[in-house]
N, C-alpha and C positions, 0 to 999 in steps of 0.2 A: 686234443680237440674232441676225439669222440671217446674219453674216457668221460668229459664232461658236459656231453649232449646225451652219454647212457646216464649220468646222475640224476639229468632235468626228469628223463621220459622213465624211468624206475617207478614204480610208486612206492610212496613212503612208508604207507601203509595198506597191503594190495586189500580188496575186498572180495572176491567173488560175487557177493550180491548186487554190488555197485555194477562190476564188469558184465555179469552176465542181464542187467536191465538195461546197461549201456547198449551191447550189443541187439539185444534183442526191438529194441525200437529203432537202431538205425539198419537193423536188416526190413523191418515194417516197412519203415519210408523208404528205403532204399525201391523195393519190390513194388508201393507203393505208389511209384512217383514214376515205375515203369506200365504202370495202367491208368492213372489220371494224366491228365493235360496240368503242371504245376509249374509257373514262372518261375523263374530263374530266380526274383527279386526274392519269393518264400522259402525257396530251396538254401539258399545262401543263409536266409533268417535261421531256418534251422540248423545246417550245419553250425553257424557261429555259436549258438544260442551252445549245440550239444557240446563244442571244442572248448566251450567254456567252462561248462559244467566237470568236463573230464579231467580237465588242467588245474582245475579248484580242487579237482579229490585226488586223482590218482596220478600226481608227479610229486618233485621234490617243493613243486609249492605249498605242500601240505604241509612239512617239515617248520617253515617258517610260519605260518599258519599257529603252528604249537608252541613257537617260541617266541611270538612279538604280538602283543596286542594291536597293533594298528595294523599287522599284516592278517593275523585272524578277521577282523572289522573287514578288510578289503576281499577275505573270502566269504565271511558271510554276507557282503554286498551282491560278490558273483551269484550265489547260490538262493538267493531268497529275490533279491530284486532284477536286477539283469541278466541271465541267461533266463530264468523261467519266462519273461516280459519276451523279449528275443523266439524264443519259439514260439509259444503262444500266440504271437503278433504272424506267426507264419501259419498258422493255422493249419494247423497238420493232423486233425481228426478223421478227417475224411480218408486225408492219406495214409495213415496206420492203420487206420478200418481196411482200405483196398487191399494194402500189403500183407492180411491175411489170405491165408486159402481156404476157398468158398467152403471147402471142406468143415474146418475151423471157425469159420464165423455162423454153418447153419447147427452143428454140431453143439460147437460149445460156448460160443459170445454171443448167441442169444438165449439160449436157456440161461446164462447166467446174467447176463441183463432184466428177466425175469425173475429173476429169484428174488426173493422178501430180501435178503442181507444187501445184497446190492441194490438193491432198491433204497433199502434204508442208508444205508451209508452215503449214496446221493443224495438221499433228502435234507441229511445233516450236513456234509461236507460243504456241497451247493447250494446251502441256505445263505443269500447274500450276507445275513445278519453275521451266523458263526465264521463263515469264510473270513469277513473284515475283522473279525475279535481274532480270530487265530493267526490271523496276518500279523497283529500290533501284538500281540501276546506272546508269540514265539520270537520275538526281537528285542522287545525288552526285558522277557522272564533271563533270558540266558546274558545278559548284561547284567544281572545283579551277581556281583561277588563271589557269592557263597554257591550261586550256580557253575560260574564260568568254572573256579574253583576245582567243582566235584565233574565239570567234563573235562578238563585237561589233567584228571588223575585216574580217570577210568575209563578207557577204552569205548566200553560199549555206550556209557553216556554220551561222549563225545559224538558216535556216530548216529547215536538218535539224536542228538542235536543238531547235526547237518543232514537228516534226514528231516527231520521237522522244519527245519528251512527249507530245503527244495519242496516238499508236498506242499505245504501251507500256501510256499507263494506263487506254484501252478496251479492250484486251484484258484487261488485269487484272481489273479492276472486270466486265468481263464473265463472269468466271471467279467470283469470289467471289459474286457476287448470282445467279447463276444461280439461277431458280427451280424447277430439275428434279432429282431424285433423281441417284445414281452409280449406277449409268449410267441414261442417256445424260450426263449432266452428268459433268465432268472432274475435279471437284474434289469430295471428299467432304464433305458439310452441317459435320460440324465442325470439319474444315480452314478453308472458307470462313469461319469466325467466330472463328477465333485467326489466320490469316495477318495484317489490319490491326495486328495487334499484333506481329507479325514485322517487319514492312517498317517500321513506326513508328520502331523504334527508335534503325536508324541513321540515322534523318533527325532522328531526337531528340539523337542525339549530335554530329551534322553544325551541324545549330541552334548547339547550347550553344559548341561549342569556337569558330564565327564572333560570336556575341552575346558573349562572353568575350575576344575575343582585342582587343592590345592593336597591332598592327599595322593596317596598311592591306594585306586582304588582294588590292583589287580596284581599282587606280591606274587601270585600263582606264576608268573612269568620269571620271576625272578626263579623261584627254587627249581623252573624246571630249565632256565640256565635260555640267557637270551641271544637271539642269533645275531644279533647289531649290538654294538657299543654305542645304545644311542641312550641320552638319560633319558632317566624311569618318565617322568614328569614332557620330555620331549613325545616320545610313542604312544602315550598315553592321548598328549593334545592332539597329534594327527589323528589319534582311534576315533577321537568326539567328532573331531571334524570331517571326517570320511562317515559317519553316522548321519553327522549334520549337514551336509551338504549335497555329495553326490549321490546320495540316498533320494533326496529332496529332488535334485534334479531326474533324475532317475523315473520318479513317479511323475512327477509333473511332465515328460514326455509321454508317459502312459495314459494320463489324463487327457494328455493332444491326439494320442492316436484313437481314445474312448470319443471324442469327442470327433473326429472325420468321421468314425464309424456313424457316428449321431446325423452327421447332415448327408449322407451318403444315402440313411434310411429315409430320412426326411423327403432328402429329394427325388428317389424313387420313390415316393409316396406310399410306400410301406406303413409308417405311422400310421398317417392321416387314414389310409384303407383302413386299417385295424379298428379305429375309433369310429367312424363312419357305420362301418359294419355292428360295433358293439352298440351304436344306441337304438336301433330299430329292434333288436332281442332283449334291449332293458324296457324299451317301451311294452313288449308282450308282456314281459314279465310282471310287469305295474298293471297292466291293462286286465292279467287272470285273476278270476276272485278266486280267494282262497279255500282249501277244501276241494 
């Protein structure tokens, strides 16, 4: 019994850089969540969100992962759609900010909040526009063949592509649950609750046309020797469908919780203040001659 509870909890493939960001943010919150006032309900969002993420990389589900395309699909589900949604939705910015020491955040996290590079890489990453192209682009680039391909034959590709999963879809997912008005927030409340429905789609058509097709789109599984005896054309139709579906469901709860966020501002009159306030400085503005 525990020769094969150490197989699960082993990682397949250990990282260091996985482990040491792993650890390093749940010592944040940890410390974190011992100097903010943080419900119980967001605390649970994040642990789930992180136990999911660590389960997806660093145990023996990674193993299978490599060896079956419909269990791959179910990890790049974890790691791009559901756990990032999942912590995000617990909003735990604040609380990794506190879980610094003051030491560390006067010292060094805002001089580098300041700096041009970080600046810019905000500007790009958090730009709603790229955010949504790099969300739908990093989900379908690594579905094409000759991609999946060339990460399940070389190590370090592989891991930049579950790296480009998890960042892509914390920033995203960041972007749309954002619990704050425009501005400060980058994306506008009902942007945030139609975008899910944007990005959906071409993962809805990505789904259908691999659950549909009558080729072996993904032989890479084959030569690297598969973990089920399940036919090729069977693991394949659940890949599409696990793309096409609970991916789909996935975001469309995201889209619900973008969308409380929405009537939440609403009804605090957050909005309406913001707009209120901005016509009487458009009217100066019309009103100064120019020059």
């Amino acid at each position: 019994m525990f020769d094969v509870l150490l197989k699960w909890i082993v990682p397949w493939e250990f990282s260091w850089v996985f482990l040491a960001s792993f650890l390093g943010a749940c010592v944040l919150y940890w410390r974190g969540c011992g100097k903010l006032k943080v419900s119980m309900g967001r605390r649970m969002a994040f642990w789930i969100g992180m136990a999911i993420t660590y389960l997806s990389l660093q145990t023996y589900f990674d193993f299978y992962a490599e060896h079956e395309f419909f269990m791959h699909r179910i990890q790049q589900l974890l790691l791009h759609h559901l756990a990032p949604m999942v912590i995000v939705a617990s909003y735990p910015g604040s609380v990794l900010r506190a879980g610094l020491p003051l030491r560390w955040r006067v010292r060094l996290l805002r001089p580098a909040e300041r700096s041009w590079p970080w600046r810019l890489i905000r500007a790009v990453l958090l730009n709603p526009a790229v955010a949504t192209v790099l969300f739908v682009v990093f989900i379908l680039i690594w579905l094409l063949p000759s991609m999946q391909t060339m990460a399940m034959l070389d190590w370090r590709i592989y891991r930049f592509m579950n790296w480009s999963m998890i960042v892509s879809g914390f920033v995203y997912w960041w972007l749309v649950l954002d619990h704050r008005p425009r501005p400060p927030g980058r994306m506008i409340p009902g942007l945030r609750v139609l975008s899910p429905g944007i990005t959906m789609t071409p993962q809805i058509l990505a789904g259908a046309i691999i659950t549909f097709s009558k080729a072996d789109l993904y032989p890479i599984f084959e030569i690297c020797g598969r973990a089920f005896q399940f036919n090729v054309f069977t693991g394949q139709l659940i890949g599409g469908i696990i793309i096409w579906v609970p991916a789909a469901t996935i975001e469309t709860i995201g889209g619900l919780l973008a969308m409380r966020q929405w009537l939440r501002l609403s009804r605090s009159g957050r909005i309406r203040r913001q707009s209120r306030a901005a016509r009487p400085l458009a009217k100066t503005v019309a009103a100064t001659p120019p020059g």
